[in-house]
C-alpha positions as CSV (number, residue, x, y, z in Angstrom):
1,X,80.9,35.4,-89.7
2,X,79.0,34.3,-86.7
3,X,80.7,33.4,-83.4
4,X,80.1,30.0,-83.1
5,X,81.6,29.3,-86.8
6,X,84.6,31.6,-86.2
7,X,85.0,29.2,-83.1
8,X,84.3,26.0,-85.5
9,X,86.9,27.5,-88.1
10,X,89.6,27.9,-85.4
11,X,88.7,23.8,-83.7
12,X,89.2,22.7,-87.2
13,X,92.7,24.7,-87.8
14,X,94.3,23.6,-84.3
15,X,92.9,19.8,-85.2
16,X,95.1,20.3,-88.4
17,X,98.1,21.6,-86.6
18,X,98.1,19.3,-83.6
19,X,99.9,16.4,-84.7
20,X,103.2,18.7,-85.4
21,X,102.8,20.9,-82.0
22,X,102.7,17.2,-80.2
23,X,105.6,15.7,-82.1
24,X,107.6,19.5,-80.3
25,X,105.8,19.1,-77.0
26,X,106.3,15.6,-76.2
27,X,109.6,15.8,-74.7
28,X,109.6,19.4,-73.6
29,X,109.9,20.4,-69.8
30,X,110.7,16.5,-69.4
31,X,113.7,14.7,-68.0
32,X,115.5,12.0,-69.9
33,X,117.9,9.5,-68.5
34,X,120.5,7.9,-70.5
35,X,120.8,4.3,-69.0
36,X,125.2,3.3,-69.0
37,X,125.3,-0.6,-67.8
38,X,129.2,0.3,-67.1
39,X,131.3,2.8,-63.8
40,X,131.3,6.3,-63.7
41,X,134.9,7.3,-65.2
42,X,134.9,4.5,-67.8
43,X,135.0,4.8,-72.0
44,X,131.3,3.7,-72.3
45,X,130.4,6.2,-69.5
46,X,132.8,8.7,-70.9
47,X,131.0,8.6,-74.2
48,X,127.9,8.5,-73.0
49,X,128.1,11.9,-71.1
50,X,129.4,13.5,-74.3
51,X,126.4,11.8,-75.9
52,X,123.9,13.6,-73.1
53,X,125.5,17.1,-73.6
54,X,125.1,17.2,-77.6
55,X,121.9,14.9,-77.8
56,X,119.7,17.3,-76.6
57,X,120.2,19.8,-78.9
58,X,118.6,17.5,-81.6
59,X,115.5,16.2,-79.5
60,X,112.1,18.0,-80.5
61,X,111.2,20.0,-77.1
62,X,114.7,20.4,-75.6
63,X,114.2,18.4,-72.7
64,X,116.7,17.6,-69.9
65,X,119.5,15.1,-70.2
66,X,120.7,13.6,-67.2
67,X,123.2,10.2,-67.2
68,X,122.8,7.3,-64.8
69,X,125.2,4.5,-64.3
70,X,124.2,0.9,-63.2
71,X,127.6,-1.0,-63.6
72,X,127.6,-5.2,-62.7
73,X,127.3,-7.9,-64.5
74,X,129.4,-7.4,-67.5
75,X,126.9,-4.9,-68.5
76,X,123.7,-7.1,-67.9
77,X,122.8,-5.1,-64.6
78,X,122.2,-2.1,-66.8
79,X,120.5,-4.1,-70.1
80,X,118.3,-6.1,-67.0
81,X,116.7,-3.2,-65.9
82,X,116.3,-1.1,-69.3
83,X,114.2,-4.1,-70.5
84,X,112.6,-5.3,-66.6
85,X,112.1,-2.4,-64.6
86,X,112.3,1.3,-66.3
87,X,109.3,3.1,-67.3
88,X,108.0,2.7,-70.6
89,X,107.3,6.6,-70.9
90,X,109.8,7.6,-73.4
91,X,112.0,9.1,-70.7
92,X,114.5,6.3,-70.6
93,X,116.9,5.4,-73.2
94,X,120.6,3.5,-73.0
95,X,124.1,4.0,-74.0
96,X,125.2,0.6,-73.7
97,X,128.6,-1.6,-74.5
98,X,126.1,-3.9,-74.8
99,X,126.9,-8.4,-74.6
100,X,125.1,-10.1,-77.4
101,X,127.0,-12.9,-76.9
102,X,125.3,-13.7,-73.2
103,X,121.9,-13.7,-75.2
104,X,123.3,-16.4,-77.8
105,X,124.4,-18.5,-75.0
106,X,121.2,-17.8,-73.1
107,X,123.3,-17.0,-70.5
108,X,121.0,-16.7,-67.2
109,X,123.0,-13.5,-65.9
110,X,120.7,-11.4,-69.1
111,X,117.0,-11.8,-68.6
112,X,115.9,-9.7,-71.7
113,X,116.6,-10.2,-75.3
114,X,117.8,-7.3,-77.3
115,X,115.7,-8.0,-80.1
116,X,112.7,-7.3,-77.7
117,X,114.1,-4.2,-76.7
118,X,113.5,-0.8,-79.5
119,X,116.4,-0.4,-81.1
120,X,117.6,3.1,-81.6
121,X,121.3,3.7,-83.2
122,X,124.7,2.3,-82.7
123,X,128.1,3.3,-82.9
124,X,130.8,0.9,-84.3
125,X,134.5,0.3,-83.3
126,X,137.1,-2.5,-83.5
127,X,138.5,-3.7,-80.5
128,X,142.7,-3.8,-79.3
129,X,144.7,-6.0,-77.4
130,X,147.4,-5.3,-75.2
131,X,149.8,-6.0,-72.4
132,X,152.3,-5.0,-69.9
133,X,155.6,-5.0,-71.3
134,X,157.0,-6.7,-67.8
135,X,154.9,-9.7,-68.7
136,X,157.5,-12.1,-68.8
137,X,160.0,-12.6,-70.6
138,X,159.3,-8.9,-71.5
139,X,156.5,-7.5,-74.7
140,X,157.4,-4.8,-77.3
141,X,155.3,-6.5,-80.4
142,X,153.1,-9.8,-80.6
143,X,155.7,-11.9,-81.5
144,X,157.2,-11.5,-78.3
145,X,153.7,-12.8,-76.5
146,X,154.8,-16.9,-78.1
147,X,157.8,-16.6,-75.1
148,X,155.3,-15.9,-72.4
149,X,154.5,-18.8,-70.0
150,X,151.6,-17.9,-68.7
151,X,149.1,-14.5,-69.7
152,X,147.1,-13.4,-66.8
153,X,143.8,-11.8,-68.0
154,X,142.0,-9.0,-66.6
155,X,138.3,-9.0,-68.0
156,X,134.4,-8.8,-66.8
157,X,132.0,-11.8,-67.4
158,X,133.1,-15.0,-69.0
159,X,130.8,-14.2,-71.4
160,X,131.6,-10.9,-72.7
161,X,133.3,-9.6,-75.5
162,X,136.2,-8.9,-73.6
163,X,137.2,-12.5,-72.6
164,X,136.3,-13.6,-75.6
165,X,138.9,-10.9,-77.8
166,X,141.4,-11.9,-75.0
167,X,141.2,-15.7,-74.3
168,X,140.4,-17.3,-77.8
169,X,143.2,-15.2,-79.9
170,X,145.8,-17.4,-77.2
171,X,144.0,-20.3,-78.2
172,X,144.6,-19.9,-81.6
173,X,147.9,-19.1,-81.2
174,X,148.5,-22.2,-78.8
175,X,149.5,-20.1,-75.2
176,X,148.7,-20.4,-72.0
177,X,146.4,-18.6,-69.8
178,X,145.0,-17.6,-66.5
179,X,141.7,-15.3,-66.3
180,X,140.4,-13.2,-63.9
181,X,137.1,-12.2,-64.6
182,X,134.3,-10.1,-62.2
183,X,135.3,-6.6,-63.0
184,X,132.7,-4.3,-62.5
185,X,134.3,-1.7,-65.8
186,X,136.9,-1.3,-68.1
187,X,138.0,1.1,-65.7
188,X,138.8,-0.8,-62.9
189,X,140.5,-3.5,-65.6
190,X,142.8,-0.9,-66.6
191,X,143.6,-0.2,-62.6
192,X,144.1,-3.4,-62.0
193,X,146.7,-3.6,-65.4
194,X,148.3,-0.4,-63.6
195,X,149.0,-1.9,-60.8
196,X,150.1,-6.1,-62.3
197,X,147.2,-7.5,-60.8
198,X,146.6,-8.3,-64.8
199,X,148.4,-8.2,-67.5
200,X,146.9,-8.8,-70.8
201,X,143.3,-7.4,-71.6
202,X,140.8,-6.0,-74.6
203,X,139.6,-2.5,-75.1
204,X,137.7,-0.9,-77.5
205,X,139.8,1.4,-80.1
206,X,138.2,4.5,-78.8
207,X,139.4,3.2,-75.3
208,X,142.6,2.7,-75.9
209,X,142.9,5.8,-77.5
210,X,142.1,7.8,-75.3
211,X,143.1,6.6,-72.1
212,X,145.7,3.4,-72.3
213,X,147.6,5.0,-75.0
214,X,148.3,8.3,-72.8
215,X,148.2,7.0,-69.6
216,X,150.0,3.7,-70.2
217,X,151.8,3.1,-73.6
218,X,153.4,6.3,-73.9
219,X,154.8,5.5,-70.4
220,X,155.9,2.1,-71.4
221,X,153.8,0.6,-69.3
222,X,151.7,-1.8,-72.1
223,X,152.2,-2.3,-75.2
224,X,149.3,-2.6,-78.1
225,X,149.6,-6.3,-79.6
226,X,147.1,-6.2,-82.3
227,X,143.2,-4.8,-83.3
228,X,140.6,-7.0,-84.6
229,X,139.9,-6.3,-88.9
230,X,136.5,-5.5,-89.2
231,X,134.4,-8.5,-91.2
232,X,132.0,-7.0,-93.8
233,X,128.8,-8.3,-95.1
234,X,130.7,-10.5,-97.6
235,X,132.9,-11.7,-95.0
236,X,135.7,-10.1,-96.1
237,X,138.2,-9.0,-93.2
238,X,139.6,-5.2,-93.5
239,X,142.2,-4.0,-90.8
240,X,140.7,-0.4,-89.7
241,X,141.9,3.0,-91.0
242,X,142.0,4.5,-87.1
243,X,144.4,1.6,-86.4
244,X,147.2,1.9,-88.8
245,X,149.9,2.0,-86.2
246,X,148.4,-1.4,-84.8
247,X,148.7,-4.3,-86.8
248,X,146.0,-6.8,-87.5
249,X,145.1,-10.1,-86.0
250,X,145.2,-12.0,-88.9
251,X,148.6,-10.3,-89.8
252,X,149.8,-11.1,-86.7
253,X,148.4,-14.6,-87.0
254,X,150.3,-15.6,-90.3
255,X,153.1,-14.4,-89.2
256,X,153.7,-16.5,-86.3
257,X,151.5,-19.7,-87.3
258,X,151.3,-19.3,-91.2
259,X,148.1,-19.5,-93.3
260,X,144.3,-18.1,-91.7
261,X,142.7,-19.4,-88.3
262,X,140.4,-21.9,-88.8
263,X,138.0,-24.1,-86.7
264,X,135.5,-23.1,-83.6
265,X,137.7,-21.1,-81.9
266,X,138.3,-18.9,-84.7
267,X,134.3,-18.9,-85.6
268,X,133.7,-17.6,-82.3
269,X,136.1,-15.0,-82.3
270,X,135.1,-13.6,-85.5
271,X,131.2,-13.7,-84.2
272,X,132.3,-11.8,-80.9
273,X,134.6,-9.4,-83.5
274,X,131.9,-9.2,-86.1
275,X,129.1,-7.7,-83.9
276,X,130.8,-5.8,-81.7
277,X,133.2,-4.4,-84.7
278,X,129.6,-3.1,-86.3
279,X,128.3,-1.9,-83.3
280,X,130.1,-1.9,-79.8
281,X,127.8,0.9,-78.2
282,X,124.2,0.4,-78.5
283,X,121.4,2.7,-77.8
284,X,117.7,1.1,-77.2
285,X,114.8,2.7,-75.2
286,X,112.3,0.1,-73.0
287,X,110.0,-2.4,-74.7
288,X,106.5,-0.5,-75.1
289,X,108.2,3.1,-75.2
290,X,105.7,5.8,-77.0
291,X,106.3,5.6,-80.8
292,X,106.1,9.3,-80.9
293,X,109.2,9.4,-78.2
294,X,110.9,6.6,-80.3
295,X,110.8,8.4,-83.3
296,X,111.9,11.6,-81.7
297,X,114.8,9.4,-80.4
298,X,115.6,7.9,-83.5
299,X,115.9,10.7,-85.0
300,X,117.5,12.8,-82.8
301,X,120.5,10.1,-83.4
302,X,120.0,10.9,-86.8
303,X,120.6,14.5,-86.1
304,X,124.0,13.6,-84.0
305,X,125.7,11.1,-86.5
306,X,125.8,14.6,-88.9
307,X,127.0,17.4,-86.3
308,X,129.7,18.3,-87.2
309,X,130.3,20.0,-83.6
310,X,129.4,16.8,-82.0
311,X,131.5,14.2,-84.2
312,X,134.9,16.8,-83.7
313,X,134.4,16.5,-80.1
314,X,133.7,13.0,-80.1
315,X,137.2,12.3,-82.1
316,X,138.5,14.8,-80.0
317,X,137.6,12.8,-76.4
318,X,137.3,9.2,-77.9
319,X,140.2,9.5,-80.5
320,X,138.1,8.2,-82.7
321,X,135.4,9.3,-85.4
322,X,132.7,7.9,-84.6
323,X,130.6,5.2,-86.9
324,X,127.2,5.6,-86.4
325,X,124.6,2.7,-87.0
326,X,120.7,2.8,-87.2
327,X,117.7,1.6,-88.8
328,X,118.2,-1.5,-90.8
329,X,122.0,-2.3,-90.6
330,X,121.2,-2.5,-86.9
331,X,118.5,-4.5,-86.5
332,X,119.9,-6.7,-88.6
333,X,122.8,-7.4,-86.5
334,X,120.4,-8.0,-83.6
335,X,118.4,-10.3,-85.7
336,X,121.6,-12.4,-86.2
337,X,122.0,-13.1,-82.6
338,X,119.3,-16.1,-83.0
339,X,120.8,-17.5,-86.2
340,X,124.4,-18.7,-85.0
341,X,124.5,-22.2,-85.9
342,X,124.0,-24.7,-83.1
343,X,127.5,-26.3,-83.4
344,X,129.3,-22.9,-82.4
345,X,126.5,-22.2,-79.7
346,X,127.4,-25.6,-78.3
347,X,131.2,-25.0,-78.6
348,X,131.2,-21.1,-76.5
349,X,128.8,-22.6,-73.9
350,X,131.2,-25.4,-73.3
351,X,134.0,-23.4,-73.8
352,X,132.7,-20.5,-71.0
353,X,131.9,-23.7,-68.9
354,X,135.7,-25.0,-68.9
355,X,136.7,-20.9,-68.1
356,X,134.9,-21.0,-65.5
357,X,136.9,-23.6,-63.6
């Protein structure tokens, strides 16, 4: 065998090979940053950080994981600059409670749109209501809340999920409200419920969980009122398994109005519910990223939703096992953003318009 064809021989084995060594280089010696659009301290931020520590492991090349916080906006900040401003590199990807419902109202405060962002995995949870028991004339169950005069509301933008799972339930059930909205986290919501600045808000399960229920109910403090079922592709409505102890809205509904909400108010809720029911954290990387970083990604989230190490830490943390979503089910849900009927876009701008005064 001649030199120059033993040199050929070997070319032509490394050109076979290299595709496979990339795909295990491409993210090794590297520094990713997972994007949070909510405070330090907070459940998404919370989450996110024991995202960081487990993701890694399941990422060709081991990089390192670092978590960055850009709070503001009801999350937009955060979503603004994952889609405006970071690289497109690979090295960037999100752990989001994201706000779909500020791009159905093309609300000017969000400046991407999801659907352009690249959609990695999900993680689904129903959301719960509660109050301060004080909140007069005193709260131990959601009957009691048809006494109170006035609800004072602790929540973010108008136009998140939060306002929307707090103000339009009291709609339905005819009750009055004040809101106070700008909140930079649910952190600081759940300060400002501490200490009676507010007294009625929405968390997500895993939130409540894991730090109203400990820090607050089992003090007496709040109680929870009620948890939003979780609407299927058939639009059938199930009350979740992880909330037994909490009952339903629509259970909570027919037993103090009678019969199932109906109209726009009750169309909007169940839009806010249904999408963030299916997936209230959301993980995208920047429009443009590298396929081959978006597949590692992809599947690294893959890799997570089956560790079993990961998922008993999670429910350990969150209180809550975690749901993942990806692929498909995902982008679908993202794709339904800009196919809510014009009737019940017109209705929740108008509706955030007459909140805002």
């Amino acid at each position: 065998m001649t030199a120059r064809f033993a040199i050929a021989l070997l070319a032509g084995a490394l050109a076979i090979v290299s595709p496979a060594a990339h795909a295990d280089d491409f993210y090794k010696g590297k520094v990713v940053t997972v994007l949070v659009n909510y405070t330090a301290g907070g459940p998404t931020d919370i989450e996110a950080r024991l995202v960081a520590h487990y993701l890694v492991n399941h990422i060709p090349g081991k990089p390192t994981v670092i978590v960055k916080n850009m709070p503001g906006a009801g999350g937009n900040i955060g979503a603004n600059f994952l889609g405006e401003v970071a690289g497109k590199d690979g090295l960037t990807v999100s752990f989001f409670t994201w706000s779909p419902i500020d791009q159905v109202l093309d609300d000017p405060g969000l400046r991407i749109r999801y659907n352009n962002l690249v959609f990695i995995a999900g993680i689904g949870m129903p959301a719960v209501v509660y109050a301060r028991t004080d909140m007069p004339p005193g709260i131990a169950k959601a009957a009691d809340i048809m006494k109170t005069p006035t609800a004072i509301i602790g929540t973010l933008s108008l136009t998140s999920p939060t306002t929307l799972e707090s103000t339009l339930p009291l709609d339905l059930l005819g009750l009055k409200y004040k809101v106070v909205h700008g909140y930079k986290g649910l952190k600081d919501i759940e300060t400002a419920v501490m200490q009676n600045e507010v007294q009625f808000t929405a968390i997500s399960l895993a939130g409540y969980r894991s730090s109203i229920e400990p820090n607050m109910t089992k003090a007496g403090l709040v109680a929870p009122l009620w948890h939003y079922e979780i609407e299927d592709a058939n639009g059938k409505f199930t009350p979740s398994a992880e909330a037994a102890d909490i009952p339903g809205f629509l259970d909570v509904y027919r037993q103090l109005k009678g019969g199932t909400p109906t109209g726009l108010h009750w169309e909007a809720l169940a839009l806010s519910n249904k999408i963030m029911s299916n997936m209230f954290r959301a993980v995208f990387m920047p429009p443009g990223s590298p396929k081959q970083a978006v597949t590692d990604m992809r599947a690294a989230y893959a890799g997570l939703a089956k560790d079993e190490a990961f998922l008993a830490e999670y429910e350990k943390v969150a209180k809550y096992r975690a749901t993942f979503v990806g692929g498909a089910d995902g982008e679908k849900l993202i794709a339904a953003l800009g196919n809510v009927k014009p009737e019940l876009v017109a209705f929740m701008k108008d509706y955030v318009n007459k909140l805002a005064k």
